[in-house]
N, CA, C and O atoms as a GROMACS GRO file, in nm:
protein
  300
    1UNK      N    1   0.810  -0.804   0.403
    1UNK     CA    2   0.681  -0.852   0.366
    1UNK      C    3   0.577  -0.742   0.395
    1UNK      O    4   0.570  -0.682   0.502
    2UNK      N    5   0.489  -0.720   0.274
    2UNK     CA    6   0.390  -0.610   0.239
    2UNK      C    7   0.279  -0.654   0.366
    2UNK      O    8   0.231  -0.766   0.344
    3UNK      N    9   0.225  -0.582   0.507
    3UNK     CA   10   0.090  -0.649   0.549
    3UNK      C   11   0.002  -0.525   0.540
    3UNK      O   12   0.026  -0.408   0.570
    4UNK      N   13  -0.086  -0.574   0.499
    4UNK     CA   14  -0.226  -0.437   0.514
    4UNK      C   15  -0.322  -0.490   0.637
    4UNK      O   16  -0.432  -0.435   0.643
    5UNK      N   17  -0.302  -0.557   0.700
    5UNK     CA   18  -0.380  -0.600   0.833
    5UNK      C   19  -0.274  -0.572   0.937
    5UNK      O   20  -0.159  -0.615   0.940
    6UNK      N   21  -0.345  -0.480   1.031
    6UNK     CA   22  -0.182  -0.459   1.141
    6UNK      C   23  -0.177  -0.594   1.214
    6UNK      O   24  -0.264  -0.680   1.229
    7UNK      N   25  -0.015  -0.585   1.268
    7UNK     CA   26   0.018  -0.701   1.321
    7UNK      C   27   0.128  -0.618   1.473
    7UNK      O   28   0.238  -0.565   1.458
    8UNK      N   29   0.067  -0.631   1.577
    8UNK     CA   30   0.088  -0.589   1.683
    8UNK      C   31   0.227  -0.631   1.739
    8UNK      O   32   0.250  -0.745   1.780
    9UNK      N   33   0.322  -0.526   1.737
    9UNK     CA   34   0.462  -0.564   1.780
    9UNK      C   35   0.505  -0.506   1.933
    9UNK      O   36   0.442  -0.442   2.017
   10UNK      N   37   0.610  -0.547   1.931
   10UNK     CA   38   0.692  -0.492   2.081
   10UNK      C   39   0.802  -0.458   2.082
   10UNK      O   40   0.879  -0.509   2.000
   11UNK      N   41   0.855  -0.346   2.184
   11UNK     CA   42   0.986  -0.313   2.166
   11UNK      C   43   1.016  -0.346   2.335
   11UNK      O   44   0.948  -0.435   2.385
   12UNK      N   45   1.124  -0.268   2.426
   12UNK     CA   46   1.173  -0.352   2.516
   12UNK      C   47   1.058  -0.281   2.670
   12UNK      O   48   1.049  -0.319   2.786
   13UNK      N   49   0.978  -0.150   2.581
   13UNK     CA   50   0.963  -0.102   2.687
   13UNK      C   51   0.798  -0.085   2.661
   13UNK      O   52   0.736  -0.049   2.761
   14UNK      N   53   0.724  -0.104   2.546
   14UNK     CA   54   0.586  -0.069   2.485
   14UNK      C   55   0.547  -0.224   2.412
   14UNK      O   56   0.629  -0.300   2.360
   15UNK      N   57   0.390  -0.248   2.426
   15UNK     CA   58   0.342  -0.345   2.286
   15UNK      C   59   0.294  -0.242   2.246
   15UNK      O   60   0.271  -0.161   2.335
   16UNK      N   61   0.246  -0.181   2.050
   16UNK     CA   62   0.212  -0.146   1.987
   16UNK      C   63   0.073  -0.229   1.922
   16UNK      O   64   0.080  -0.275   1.808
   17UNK      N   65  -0.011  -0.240   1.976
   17UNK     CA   66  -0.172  -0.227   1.927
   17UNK      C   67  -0.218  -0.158   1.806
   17UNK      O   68  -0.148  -0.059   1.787
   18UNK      N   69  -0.304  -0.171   1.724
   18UNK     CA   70  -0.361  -0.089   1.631
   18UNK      C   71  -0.395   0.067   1.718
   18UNK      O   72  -0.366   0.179   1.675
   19UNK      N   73  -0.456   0.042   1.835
   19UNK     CA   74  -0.524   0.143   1.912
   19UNK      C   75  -0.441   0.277   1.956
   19UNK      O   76  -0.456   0.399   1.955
   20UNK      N   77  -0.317   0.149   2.009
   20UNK     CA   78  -0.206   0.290   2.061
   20UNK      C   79  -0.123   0.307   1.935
   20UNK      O   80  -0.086   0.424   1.944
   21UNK      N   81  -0.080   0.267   1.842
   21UNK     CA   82  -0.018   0.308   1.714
   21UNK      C   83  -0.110   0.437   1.709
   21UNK      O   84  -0.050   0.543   1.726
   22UNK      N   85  -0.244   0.443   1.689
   22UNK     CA   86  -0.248   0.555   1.592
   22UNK      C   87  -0.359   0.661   1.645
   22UNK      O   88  -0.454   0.723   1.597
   23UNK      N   89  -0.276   0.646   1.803
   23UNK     CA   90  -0.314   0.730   1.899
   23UNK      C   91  -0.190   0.804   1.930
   23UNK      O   92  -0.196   0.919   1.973
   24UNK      N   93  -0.036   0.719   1.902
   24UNK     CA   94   0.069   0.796   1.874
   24UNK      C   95   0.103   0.915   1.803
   24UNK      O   96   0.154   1.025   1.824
   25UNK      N   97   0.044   0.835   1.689
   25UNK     CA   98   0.098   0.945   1.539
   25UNK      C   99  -0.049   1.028   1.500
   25UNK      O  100  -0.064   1.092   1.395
   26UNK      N  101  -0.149   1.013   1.602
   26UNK     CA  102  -0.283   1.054   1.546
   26UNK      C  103  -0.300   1.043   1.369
   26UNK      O  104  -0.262   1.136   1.298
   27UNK      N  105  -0.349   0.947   1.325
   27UNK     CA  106  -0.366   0.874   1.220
   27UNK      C  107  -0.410   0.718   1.206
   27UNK      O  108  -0.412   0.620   1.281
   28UNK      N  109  -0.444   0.746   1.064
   28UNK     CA  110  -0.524   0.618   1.075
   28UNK      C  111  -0.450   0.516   1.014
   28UNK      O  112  -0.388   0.561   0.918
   29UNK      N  113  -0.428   0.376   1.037
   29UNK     CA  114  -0.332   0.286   0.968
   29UNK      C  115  -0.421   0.250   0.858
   29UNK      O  116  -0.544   0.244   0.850
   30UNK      N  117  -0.271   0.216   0.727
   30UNK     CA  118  -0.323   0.132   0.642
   30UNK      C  119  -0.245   0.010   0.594
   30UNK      O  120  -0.300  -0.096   0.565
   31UNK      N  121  -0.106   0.030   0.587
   31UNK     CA  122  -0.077  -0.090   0.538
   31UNK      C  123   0.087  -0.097   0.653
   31UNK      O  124   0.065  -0.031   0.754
   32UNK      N  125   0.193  -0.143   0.653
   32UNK     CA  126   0.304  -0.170   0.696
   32UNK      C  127   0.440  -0.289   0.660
   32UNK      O  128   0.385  -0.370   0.585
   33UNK      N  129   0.535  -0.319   0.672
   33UNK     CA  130   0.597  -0.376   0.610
   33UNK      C  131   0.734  -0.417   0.669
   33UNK      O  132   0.820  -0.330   0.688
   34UNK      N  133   0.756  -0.541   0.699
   34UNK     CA  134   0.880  -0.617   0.765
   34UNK      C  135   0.964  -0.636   0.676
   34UNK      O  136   0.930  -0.684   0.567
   35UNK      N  137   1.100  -0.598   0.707
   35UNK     CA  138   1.202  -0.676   0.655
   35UNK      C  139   1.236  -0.812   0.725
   35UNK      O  140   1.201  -0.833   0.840
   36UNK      N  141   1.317  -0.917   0.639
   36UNK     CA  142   1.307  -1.004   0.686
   36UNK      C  143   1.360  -1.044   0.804
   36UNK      O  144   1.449  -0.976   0.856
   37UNK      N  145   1.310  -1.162   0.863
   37UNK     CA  146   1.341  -1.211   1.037
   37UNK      C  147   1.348  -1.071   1.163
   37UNK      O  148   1.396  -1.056   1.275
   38UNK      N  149   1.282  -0.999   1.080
   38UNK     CA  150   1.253  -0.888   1.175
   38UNK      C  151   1.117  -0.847   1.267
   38UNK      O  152   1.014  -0.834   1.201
   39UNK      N  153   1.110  -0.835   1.355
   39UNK     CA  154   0.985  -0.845   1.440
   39UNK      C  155   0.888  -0.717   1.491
   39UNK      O  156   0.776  -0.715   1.541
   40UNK      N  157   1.004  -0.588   1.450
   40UNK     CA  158   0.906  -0.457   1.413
   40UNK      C  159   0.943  -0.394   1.264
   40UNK      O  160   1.052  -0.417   1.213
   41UNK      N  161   0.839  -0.311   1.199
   41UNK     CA  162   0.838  -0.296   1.100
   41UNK      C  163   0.912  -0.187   1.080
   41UNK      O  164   0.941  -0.101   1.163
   42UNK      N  165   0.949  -0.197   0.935
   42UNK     CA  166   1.030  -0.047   0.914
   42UNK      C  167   0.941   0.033   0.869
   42UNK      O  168   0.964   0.126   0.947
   43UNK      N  169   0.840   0.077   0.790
   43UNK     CA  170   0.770   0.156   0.757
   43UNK      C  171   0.654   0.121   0.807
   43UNK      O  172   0.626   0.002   0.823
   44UNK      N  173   0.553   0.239   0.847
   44UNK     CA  174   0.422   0.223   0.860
   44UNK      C  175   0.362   0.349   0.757
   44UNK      O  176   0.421   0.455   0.734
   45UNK      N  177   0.211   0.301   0.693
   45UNK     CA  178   0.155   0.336   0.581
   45UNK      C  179   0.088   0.429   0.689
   45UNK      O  180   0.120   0.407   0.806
   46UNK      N  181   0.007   0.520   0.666
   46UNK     CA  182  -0.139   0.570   0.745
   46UNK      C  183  -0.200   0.639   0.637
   46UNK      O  184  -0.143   0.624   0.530
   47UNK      N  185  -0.322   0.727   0.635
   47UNK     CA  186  -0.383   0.825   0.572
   47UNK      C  187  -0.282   0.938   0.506
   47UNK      O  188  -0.237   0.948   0.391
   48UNK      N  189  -0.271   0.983   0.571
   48UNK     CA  190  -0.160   1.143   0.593
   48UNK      C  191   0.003   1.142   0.563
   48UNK      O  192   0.072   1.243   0.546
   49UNK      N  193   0.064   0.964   0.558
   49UNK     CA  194   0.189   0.958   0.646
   49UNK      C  195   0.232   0.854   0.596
   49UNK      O  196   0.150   0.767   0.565
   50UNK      N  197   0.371   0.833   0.575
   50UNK     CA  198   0.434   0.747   0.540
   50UNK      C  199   0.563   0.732   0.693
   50UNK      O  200   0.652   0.815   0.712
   51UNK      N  201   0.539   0.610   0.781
   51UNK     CA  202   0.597   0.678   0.868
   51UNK      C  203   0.745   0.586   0.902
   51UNK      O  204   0.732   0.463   0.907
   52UNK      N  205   0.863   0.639   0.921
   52UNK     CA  206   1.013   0.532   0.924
   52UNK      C  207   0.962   0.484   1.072
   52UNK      O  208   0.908   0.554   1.159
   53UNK      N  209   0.996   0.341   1.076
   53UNK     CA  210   0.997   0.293   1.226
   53UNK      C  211   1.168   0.291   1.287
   53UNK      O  212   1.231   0.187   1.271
   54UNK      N  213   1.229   0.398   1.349
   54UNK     CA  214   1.361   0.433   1.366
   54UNK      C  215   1.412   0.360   1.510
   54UNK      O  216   1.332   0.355   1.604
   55UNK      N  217   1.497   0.325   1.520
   55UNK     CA  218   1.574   0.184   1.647
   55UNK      C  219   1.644   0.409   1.712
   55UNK      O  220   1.700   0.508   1.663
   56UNK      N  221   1.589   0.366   1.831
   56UNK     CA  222   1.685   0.505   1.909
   56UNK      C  223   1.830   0.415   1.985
   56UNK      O  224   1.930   0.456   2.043
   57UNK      N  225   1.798   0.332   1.962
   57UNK     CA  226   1.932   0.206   2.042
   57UNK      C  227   1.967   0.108   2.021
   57UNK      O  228   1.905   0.008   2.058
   58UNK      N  229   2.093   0.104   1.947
   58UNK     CA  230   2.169  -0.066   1.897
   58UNK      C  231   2.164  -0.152   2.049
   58UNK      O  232   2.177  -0.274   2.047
   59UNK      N  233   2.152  -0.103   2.138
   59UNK     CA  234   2.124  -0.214   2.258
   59UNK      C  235   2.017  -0.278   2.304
   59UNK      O  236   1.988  -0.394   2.334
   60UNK      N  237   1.940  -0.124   2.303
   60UNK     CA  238   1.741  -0.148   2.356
   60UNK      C  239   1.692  -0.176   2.212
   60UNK      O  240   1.744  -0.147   2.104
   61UNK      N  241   1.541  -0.259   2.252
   61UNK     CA  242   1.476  -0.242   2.161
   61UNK      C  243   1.354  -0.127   2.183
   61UNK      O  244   1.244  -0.151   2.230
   62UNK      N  245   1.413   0.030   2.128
   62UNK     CA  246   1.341   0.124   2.190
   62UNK      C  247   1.355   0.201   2.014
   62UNK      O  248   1.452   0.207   1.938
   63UNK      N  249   1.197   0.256   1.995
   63UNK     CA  250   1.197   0.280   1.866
   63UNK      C  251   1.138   0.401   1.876
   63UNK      O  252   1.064   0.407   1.973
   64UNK      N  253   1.144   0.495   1.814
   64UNK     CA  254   1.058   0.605   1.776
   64UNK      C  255   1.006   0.639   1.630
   64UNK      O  256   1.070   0.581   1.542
   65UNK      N  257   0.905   0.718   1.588
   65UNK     CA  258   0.870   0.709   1.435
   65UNK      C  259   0.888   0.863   1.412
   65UNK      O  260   0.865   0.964   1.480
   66UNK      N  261   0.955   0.833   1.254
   66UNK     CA  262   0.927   1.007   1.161
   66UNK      C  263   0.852   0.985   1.082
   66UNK      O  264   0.832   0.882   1.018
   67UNK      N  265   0.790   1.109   1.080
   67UNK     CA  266   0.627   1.112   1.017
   67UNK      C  267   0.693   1.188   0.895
   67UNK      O  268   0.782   1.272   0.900
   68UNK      N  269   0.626   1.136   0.781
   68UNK     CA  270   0.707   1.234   0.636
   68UNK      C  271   0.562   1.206   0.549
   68UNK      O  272   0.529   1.092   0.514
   69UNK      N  273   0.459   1.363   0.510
   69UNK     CA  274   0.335   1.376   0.435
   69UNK      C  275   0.372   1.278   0.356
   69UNK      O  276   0.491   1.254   0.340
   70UNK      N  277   0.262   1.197   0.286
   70UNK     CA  278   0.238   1.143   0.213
   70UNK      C  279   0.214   1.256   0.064
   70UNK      O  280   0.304   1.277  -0.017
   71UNK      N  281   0.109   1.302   0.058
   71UNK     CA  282   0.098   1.418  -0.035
   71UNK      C  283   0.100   1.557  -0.023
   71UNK      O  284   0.002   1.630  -0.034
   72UNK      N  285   0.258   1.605   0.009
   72UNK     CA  286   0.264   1.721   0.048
   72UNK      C  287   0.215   1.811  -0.073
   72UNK      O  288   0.199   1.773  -0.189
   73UNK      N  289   0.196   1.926  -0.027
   73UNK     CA  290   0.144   2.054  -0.164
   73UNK      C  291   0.265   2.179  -0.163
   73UNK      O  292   0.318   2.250  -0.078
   74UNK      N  293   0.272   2.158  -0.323
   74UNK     CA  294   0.392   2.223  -0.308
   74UNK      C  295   0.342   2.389  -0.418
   74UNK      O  296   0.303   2.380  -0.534
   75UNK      N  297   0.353   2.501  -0.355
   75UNK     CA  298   0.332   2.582  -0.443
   75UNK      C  299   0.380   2.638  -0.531
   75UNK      O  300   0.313   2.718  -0.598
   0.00000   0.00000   0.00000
């Protein structure tokens, strides 16, 4: 499910806020998106960034993000 209003999640060791999200990735949020019965998102939208929300552990719920340009320039 498409949200363009953030919706503040948790993993086993952080809550994720609008504030500290995009004090992480320095960027600004715009939109994000759940798969279903899932409670953190797999993608986050920002300015700059299209970013994967990646599981570092099938045990923890411990996540890290890859940042991939949105409009890279290619010469």
């Amino acid at each position: 499910m498409m949200q363009c209003d953030w919706k503040t999640f948790s993993t086993d060791s952080e809550t994720y806020t609008l504030e500290t999200f995009e004090t992480a990735v320095g960027d600004e949020f715009e939109a994000m998106i759940f798969k279903e019965n899932e409670q953190i998102p797999s993608y986050i939208w920002t300015v700059n960034f299209v970013i994967i929300v990646k599981r570092s552990s099938k045990v923890l719920t411990d996540i890290y993000f890859e940042k991939i340009p949105r409009n890279p320039v290619c010469d």
